[in-house]
Backbone as CSV, one residue per row, in Angstrom:
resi,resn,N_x,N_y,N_z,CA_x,CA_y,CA_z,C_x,C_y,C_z
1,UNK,130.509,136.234,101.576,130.747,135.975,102.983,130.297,134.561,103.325
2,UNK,131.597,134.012,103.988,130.920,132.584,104.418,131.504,131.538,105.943
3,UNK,131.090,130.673,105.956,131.889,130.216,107.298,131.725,128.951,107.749
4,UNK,133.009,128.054,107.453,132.741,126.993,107.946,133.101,126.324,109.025
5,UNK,132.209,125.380,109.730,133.013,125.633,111.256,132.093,124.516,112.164
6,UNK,132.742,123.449,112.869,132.526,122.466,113.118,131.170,122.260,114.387
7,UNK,130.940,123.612,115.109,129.816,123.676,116.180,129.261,125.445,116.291
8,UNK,128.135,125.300,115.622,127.478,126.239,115.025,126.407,126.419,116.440
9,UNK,126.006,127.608,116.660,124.654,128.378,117.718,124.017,129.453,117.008
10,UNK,122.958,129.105,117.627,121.851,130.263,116.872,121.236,130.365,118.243
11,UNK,120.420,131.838,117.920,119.304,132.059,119.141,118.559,133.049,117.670
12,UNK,117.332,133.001,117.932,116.197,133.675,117.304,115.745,134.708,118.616
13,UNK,115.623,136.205,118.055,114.705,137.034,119.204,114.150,137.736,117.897
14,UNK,112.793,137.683,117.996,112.008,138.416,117.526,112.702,138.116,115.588
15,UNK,112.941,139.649,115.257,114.032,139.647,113.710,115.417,139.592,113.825
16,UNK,115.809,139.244,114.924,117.402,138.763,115.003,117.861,137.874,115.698
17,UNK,118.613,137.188,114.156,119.294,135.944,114.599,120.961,136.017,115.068
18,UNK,121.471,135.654,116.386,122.739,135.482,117.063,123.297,134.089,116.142
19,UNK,124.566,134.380,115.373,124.990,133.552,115.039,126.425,133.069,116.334
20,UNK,126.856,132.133,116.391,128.298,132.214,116.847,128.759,130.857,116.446
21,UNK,130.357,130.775,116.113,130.693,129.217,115.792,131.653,129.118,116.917
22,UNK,132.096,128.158,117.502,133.350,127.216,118.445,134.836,126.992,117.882
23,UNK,134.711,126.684,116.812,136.088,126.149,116.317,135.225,126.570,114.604
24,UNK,135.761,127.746,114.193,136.093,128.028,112.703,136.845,127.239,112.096
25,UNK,136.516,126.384,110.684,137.804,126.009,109.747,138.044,126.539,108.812
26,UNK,137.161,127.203,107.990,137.206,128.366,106.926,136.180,129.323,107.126
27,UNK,136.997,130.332,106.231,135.490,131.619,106.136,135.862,132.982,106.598
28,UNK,135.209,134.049,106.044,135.510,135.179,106.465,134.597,135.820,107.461
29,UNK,133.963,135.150,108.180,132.787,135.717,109.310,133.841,135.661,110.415
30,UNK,133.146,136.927,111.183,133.641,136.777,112.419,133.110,135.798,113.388
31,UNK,133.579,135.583,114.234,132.929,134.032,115.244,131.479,134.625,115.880
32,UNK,131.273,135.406,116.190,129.932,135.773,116.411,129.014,136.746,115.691
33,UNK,128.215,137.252,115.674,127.551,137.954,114.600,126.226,137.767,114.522
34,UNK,125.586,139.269,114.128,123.717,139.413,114.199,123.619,139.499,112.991
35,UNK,122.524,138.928,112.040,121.619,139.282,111.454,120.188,139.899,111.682
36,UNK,119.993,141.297,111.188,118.513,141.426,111.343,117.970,140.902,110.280
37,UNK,116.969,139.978,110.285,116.222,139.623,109.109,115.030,140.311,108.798
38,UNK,114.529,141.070,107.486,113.393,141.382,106.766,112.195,141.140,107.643
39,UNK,112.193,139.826,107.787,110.758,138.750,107.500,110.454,138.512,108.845
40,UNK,109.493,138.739,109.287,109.270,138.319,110.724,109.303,137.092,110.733
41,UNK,109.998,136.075,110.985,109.997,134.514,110.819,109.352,134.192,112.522
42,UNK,108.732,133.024,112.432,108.545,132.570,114.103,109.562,131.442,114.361
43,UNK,109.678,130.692,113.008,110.938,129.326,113.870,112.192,129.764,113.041
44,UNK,112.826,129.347,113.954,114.219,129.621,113.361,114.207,128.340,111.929
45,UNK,113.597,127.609,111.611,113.871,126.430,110.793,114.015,127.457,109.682
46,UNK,113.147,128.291,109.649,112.609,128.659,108.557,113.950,130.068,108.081
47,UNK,114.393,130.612,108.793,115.893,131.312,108.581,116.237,130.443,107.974
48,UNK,116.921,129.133,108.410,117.746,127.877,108.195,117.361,127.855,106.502
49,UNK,116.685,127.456,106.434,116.044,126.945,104.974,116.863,127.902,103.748
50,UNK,116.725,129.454,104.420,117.006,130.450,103.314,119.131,130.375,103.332
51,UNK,119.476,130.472,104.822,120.545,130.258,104.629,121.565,129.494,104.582
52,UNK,121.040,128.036,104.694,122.026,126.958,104.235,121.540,126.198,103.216
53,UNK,122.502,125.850,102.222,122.816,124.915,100.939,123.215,123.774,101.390
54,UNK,122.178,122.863,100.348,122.965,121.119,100.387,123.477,120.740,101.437
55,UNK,122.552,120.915,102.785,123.003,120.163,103.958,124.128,120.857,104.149
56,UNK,125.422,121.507,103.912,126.745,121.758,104.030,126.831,122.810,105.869
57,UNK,127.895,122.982,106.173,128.130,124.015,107.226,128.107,124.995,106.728
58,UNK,128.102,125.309,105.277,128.197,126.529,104.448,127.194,127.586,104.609
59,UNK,127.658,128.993,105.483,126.689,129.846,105.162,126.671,130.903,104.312
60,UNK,124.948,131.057,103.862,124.963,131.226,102.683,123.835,132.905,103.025
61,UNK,124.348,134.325,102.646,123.374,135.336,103.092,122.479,135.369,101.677
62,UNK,121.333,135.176,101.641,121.048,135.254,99.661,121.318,136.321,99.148
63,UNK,120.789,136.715,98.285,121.200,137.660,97.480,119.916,138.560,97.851
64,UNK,119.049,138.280,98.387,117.418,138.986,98.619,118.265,140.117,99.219
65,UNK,119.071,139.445,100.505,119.294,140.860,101.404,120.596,141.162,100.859
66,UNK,121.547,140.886,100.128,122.483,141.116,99.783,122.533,142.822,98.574
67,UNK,121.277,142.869,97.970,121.400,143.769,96.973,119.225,143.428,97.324
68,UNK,119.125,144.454,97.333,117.409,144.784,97.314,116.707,145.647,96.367
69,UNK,116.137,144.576,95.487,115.472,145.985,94.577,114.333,147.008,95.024
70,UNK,114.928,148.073,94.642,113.891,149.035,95.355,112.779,149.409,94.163
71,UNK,111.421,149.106,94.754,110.679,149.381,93.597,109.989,150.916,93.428
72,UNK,110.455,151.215,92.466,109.976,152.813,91.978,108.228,153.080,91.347
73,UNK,107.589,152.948,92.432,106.278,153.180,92.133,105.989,154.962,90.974
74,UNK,106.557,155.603,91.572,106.277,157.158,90.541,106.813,156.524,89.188
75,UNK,108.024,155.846,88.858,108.056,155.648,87.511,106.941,154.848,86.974
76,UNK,106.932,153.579,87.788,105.618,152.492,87.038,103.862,153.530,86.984
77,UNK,103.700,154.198,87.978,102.884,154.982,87.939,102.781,156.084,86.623
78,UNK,103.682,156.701,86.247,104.144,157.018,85.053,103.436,156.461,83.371
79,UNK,104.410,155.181,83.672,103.533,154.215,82.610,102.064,154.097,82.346
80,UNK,101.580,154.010,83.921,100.398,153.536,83.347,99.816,154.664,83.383
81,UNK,99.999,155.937,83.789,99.404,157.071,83.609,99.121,157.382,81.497
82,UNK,100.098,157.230,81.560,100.551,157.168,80.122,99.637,156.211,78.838
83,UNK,99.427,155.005,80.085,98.557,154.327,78.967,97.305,155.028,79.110
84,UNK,96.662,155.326,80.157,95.288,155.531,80.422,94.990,157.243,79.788
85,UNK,95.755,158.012,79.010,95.708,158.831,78.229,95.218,158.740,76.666
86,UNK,95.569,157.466,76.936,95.104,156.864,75.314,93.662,157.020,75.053
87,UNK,92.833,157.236,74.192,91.548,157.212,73.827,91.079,155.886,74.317
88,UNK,90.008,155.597,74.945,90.044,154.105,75.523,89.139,153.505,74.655
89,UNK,88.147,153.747,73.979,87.516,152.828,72.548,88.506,152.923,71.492
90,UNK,89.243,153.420,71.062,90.443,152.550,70.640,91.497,151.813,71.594
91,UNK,91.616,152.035,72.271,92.783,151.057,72.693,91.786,149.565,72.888
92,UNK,90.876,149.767,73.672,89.331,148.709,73.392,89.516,147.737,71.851
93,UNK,89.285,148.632,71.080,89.511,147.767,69.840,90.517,147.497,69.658
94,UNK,91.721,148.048,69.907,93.291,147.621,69.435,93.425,146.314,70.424
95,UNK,93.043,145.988,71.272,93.197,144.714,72.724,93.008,143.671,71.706
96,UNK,91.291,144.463,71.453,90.334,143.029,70.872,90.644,142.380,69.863
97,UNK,91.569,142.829,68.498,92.355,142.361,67.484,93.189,141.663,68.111
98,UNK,93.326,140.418,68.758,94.495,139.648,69.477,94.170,138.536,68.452
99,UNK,95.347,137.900,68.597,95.712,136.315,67.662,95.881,135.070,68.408
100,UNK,95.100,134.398,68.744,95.423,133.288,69.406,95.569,131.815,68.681
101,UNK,95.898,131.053,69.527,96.083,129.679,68.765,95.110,128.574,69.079
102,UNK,94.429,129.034,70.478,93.321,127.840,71.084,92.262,128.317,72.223
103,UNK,91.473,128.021,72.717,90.985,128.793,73.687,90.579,126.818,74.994
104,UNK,90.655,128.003,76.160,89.643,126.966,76.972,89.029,127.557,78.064
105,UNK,87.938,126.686,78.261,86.971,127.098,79.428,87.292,126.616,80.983
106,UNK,86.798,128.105,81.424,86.789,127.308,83.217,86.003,128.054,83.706
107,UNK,85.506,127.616,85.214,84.446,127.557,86.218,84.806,128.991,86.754
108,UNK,86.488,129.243,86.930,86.791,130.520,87.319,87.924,131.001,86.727
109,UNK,88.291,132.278,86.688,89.984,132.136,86.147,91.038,131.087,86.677
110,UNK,91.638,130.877,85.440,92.196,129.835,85.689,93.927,129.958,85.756
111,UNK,94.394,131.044,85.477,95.784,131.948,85.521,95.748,132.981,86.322
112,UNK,97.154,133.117,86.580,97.409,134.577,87.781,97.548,135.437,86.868
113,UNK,96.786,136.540,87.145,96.976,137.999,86.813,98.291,138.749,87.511
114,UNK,98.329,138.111,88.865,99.847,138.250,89.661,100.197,137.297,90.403
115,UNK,101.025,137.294,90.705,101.254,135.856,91.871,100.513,135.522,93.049
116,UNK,100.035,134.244,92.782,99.600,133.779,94.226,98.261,135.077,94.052
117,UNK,97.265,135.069,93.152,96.524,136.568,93.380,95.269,135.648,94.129
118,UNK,94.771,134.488,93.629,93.668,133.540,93.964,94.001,133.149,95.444
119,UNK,95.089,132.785,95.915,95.663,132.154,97.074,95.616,132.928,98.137
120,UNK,95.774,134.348,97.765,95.652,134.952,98.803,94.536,136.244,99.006
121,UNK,93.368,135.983,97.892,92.292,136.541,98.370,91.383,135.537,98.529
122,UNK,91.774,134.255,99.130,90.759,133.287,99.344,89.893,132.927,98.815
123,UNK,90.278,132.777,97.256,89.371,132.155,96.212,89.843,130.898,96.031
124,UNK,89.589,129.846,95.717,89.706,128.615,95.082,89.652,128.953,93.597
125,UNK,91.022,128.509,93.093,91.271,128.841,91.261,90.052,127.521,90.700
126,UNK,89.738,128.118,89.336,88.687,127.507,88.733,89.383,126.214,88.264
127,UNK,88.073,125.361,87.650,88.943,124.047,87.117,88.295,124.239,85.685
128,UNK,89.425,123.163,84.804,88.906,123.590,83.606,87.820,122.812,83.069
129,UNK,87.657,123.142,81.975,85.976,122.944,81.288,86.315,122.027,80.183
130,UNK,86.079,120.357,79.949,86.304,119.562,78.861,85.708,120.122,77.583
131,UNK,84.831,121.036,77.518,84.216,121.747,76.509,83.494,123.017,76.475
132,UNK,83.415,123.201,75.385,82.566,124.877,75.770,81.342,124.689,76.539
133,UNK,80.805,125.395,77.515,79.367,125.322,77.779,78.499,125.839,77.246
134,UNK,77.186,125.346,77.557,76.165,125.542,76.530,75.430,126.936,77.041
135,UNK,75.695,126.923,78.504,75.245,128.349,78.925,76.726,129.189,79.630
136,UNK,76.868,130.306,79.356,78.289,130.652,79.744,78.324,131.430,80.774
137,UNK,77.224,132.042,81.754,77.319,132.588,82.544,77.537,132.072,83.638
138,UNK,78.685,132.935,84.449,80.053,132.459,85.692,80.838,131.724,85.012
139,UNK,81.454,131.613,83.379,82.142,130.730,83.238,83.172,132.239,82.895
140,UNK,84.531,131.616,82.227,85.784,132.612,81.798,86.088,131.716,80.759
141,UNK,86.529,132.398,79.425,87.064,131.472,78.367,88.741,132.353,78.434
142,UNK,89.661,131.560,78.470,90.818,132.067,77.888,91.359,131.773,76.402
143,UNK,92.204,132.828,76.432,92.776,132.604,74.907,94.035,132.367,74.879
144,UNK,94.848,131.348,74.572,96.330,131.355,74.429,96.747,130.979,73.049
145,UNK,98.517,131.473,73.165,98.641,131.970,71.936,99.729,130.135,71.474
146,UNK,100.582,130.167,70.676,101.213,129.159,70.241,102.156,128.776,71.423
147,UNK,102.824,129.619,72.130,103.716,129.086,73.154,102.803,129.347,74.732
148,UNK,101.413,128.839,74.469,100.586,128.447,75.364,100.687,129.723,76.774
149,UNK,100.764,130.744,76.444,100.716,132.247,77.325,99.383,132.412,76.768
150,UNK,98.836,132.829,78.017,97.340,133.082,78.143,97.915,134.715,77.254
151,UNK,96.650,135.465,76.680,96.636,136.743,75.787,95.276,137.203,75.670
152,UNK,94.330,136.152,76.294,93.257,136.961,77.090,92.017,136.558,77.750
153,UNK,91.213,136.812,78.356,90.269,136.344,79.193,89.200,137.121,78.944
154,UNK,88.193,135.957,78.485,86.573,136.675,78.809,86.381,136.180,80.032
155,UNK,85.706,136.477,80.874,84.590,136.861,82.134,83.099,136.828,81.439
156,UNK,82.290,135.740,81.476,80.445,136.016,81.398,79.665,135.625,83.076
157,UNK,79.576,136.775,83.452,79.157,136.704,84.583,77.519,137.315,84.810
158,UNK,77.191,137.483,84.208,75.089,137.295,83.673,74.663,136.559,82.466
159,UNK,73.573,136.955,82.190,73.070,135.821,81.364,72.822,136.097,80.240
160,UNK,73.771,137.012,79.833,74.289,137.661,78.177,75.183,136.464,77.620
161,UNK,75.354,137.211,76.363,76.159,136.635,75.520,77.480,137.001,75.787
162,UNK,77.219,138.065,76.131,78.371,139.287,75.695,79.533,139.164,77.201
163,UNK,80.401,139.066,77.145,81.631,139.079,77.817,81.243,140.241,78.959
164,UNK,80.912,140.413,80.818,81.120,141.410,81.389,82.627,141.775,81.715
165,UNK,83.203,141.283,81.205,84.849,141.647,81.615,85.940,141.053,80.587
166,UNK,86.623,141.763,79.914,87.993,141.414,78.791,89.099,141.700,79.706
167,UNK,89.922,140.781,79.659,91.061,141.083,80.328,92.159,140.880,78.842
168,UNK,93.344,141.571,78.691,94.241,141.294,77.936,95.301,141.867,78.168
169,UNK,96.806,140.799,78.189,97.436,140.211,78.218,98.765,140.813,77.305
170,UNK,99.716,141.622,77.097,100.631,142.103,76.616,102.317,141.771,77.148
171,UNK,103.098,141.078,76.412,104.018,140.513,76.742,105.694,141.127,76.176
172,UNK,106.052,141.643,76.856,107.655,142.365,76.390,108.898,141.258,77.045
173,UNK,109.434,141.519,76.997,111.102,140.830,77.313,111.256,141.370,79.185
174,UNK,111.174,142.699,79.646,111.222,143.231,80.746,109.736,143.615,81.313
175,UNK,108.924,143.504,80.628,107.467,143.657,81.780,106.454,143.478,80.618
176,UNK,105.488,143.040,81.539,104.072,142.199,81.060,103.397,143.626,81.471
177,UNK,102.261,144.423,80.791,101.346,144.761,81.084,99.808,143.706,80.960
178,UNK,98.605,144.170,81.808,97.531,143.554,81.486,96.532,144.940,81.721
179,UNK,95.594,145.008,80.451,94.318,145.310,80.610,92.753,144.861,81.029
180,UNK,92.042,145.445,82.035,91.102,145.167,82.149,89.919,145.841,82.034
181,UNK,89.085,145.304,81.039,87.567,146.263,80.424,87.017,145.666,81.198
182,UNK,85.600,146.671,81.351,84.716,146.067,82.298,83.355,145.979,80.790
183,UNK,81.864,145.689,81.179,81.411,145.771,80.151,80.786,146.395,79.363
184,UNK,81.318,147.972,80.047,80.894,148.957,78.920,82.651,149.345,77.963
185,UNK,82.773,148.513,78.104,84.353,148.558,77.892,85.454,149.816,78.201
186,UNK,84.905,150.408,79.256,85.321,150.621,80.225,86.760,150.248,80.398
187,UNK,87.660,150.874,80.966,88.782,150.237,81.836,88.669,150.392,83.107
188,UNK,88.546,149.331,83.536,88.771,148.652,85.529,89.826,149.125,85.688
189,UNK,91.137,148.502,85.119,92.031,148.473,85.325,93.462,148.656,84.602
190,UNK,94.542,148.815,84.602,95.600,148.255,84.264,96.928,148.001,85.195
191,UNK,97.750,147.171,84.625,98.429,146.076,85.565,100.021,146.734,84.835
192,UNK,101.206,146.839,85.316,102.240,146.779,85.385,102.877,146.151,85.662
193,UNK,103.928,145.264,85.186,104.957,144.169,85.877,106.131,144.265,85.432
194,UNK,106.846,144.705,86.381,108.607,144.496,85.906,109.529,143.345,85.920
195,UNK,110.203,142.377,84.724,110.488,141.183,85.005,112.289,141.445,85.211
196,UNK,112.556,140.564,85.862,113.929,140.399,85.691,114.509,138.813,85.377
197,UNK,115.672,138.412,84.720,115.682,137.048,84.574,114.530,136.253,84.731
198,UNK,113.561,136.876,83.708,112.449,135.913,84.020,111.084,135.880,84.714
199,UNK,111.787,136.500,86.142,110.725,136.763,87.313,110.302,137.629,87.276
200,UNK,108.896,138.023,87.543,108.346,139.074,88.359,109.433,139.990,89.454
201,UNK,109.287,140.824,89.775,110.245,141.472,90.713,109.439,142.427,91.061
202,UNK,108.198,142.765,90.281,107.621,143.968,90.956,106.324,144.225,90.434
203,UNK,105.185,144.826,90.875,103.797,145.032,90.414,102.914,146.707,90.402
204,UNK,102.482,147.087,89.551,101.466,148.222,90.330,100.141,147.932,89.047
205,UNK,99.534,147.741,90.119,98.122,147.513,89.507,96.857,148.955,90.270
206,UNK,96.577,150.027,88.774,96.110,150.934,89.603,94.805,151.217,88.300
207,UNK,93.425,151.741,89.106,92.170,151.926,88.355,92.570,153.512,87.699
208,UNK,91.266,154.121,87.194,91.260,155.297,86.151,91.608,156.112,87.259
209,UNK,90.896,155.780,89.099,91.032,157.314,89.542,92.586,157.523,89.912
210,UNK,93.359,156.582,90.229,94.669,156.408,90.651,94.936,155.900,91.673
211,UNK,93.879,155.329,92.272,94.135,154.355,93.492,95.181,152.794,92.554
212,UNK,95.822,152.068,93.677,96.704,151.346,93.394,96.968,149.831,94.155
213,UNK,97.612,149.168,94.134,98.009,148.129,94.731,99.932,147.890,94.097
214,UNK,100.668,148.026,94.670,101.768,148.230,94.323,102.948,146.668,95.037
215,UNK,103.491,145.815,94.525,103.881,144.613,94.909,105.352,144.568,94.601
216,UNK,106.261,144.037,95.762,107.507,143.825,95.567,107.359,142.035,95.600
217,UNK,108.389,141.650,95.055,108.336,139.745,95.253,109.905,139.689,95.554
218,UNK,110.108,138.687,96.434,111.764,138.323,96.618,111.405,136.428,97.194
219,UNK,112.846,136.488,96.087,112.618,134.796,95.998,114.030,134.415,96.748
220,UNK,113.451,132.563,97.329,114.974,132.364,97.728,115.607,131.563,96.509
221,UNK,116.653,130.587,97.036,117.857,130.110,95.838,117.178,129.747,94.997
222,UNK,115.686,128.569,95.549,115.256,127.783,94.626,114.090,128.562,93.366
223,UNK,114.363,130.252,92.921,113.451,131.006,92.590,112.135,131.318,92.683
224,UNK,111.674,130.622,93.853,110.511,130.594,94.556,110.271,131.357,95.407
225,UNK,108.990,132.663,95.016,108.389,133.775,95.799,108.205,133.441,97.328
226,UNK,109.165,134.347,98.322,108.705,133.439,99.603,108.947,134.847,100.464
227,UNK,108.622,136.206,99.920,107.640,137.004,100.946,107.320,138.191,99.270
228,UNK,106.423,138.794,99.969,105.728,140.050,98.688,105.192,141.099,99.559
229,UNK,105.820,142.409,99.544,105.688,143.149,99.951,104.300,144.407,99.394
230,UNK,103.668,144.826,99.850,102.339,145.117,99.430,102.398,146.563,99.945
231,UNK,101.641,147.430,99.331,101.309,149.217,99.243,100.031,149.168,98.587
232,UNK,98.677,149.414,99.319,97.862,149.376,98.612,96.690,150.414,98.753
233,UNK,96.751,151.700,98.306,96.415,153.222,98.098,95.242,152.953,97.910
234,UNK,94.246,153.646,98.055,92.622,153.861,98.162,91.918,155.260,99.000
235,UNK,92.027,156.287,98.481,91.753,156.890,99.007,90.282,157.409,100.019
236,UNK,89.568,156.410,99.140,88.314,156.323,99.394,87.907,155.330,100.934
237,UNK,89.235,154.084,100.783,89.362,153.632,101.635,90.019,153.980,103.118
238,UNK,90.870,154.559,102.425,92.110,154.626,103.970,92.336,156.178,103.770
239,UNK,91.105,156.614,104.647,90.829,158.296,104.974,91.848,158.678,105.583
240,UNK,92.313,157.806,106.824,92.222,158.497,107.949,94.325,157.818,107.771
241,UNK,94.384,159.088,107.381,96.174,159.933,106.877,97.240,159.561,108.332
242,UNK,96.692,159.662,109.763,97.371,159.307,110.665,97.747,157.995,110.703
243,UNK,96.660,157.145,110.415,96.857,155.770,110.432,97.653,155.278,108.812
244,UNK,97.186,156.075,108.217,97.102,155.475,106.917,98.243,156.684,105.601
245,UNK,99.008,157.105,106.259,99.870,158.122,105.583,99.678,157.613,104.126
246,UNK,99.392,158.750,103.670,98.915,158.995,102.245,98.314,158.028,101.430
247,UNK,96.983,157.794,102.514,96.284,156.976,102.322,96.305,155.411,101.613
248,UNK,97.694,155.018,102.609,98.445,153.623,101.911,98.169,152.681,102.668
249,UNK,98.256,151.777,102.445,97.986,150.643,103.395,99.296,149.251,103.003
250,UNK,99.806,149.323,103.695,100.811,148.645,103.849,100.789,147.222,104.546
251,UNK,101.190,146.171,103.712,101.169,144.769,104.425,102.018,143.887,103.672
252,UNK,102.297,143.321,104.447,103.718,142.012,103.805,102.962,140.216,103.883
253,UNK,103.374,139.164,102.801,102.739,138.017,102.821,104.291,137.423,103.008
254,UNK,104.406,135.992,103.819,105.299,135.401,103.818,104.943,134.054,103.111
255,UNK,105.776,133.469,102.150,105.216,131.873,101.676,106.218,131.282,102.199
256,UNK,105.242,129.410,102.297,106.040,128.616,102.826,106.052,127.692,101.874
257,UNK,106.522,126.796,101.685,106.752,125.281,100.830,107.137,124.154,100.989
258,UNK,106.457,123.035,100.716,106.870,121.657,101.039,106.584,120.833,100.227
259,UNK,107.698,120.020,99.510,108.073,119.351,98.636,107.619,120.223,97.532
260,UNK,108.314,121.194,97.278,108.127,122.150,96.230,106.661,122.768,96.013
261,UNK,105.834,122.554,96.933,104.550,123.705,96.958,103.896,124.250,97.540
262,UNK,103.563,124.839,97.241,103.016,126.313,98.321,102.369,125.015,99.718
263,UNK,102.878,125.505,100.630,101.870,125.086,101.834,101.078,125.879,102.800
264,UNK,101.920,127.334,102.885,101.005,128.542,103.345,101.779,129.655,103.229
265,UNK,100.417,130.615,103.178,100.924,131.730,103.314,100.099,132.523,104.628
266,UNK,101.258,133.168,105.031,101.454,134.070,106.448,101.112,135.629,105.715
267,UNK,100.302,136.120,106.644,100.070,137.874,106.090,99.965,138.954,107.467
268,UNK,100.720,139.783,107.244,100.320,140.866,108.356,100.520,142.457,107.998
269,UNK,99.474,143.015,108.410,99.295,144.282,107.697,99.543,145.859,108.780
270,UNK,100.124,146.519,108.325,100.574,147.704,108.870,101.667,147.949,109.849
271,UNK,102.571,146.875,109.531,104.113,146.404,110.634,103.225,146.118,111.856
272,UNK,102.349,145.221,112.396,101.760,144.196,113.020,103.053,143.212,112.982
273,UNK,103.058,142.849,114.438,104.362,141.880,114.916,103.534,140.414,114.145
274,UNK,102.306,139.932,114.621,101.780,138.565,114.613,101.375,138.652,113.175
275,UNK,101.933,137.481,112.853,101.523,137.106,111.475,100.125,135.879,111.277
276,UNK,99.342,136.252,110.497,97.915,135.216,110.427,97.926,134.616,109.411
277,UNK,97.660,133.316,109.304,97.521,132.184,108.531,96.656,132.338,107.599
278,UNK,96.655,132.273,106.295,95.962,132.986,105.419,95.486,131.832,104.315
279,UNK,96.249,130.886,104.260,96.722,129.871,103.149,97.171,128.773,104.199
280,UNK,96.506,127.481,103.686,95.835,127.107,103.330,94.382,127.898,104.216
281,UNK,92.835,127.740,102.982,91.821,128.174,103.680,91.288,127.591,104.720
């Protein structure tokens, strides 16, 4: 669907944008026409951005809203149910047999476990370390392999020797899992990711009891994450079932970008109209 046409109007209300054109020269749109958009946007610039190409009159609906992947939490839930059946001092030792090609140090993690995960719990990502340190506690060593993919992370966060946290790193063609030991080697965690062409498209990151954090990502033309839809289960947390139906907690992040990088991110939680500035800190 498209439309080209020499005097273009918009009005923004709330999630819908009034299109109408004056004089059509091509295209199969009708001369006037609503979009409801997803994303609570506040300026219309920011519609603009997603639906016009190369300066042109050309409009363009992406493909985000055109076809929507729906993410199937009971299947990914599935999976990792599946892993966490495994005997966990072996799977512990099966992690720890990893092959790497180099390691380096930093102040904090220095890779996303998921997108934007540092950015938007208001951490500042670590910087790296010209050498090993001589004392390693609060530092993280990573391990990467020949085509420079991180494959795993120590955490020394007391004044042991010994690693309080292994994270590792498992890489398929259609989804990345990650494990996380704590330091009785323990599992914290494990991570699920479904890729498509490449991208992320989807997340569930859930502990032993089955609480979760569950993530959709939708990118525009330029394959750049620019909202992530969030489900994040705790039962311990979000008692109260009226507010919190089946004890979920629901919230959406919007990203913005300029000259190709992140400049902020927008967050609002539980279909809340006002969106809060989250990014930069």
């Amino acid at each position: 669907m498209y439309s080209e046409a020499d005097n273009i109007k918009f009005k923004l209300e709330n999630s819908i944008l009034a299109i109408e054109d004056d004089n059509q020269t091509k295209g199969n749109l009708p001369h006037s026409f609503s979009i409801n958009m997803e994303l609570p946007f506040e300026k219309i610039e920011n519609i603009l951005d997603l639906l016009f190409q190369n300066n042109t009159a050309r409009l363009i609906i992406p493909k985000k809203y055109k076809c929507k992947y729906k993410m199937n939490i009971e299947e990914q839930e599935k999976v990792l149910k599946n892993l966490y059946s495994n005997d966990t001092a072996s799977l512990f030792k099966q992690k720890k047999e990893f092959e790497y090609s180099y390691c380096i140090w930093g102040t904090s993690v220095l890779f996303e476990i998921y997108p934007f995960d540092m950015e938007r719990k208001n951490i500042k990502r670590g910087r790296k370390l010209a050498k090993a340190p001589t004392k390693k506690s609060g530092k993280f060593q990573h391990f990467l392999d020949a085509e420079n993919k991180v494959v795993a992370i120590y955490g020394y966060t007391d004044n042991y020797d010994l690693p309080a946290q292994y994270i590792f790193f498992e890489y398929h063609s259609s989804e990345t899992i990650v494990y996380s030991f704590d330091i009785l080697e323990k599992i914290d965690y494990i991570q699920h990711s479904i890729l498509k062409n490449g991208k992320t498209i989807s997340m569930l990151n859930m502990d032993c009891k089955g609480n979760f954090i569950a993530e959709e990502y939708f990118y525009n033309e330029n394959n750049r994450i620019i909202s992530i839809d969030r489900q994040h289960k705790d039962r311990s947390l979000f008692k109260d079932t009226d507010f919190f139906p089946n004890n979920v907690y629901k919230s959406k992040f919007v990203l913005e970008y300029s000259d190709g990088n992140l400049s902020q991110i927008k967050w609002n939680a539980n279909a809340e109209n006002k969106m809060k500035i989250i990014f930069p800190f």
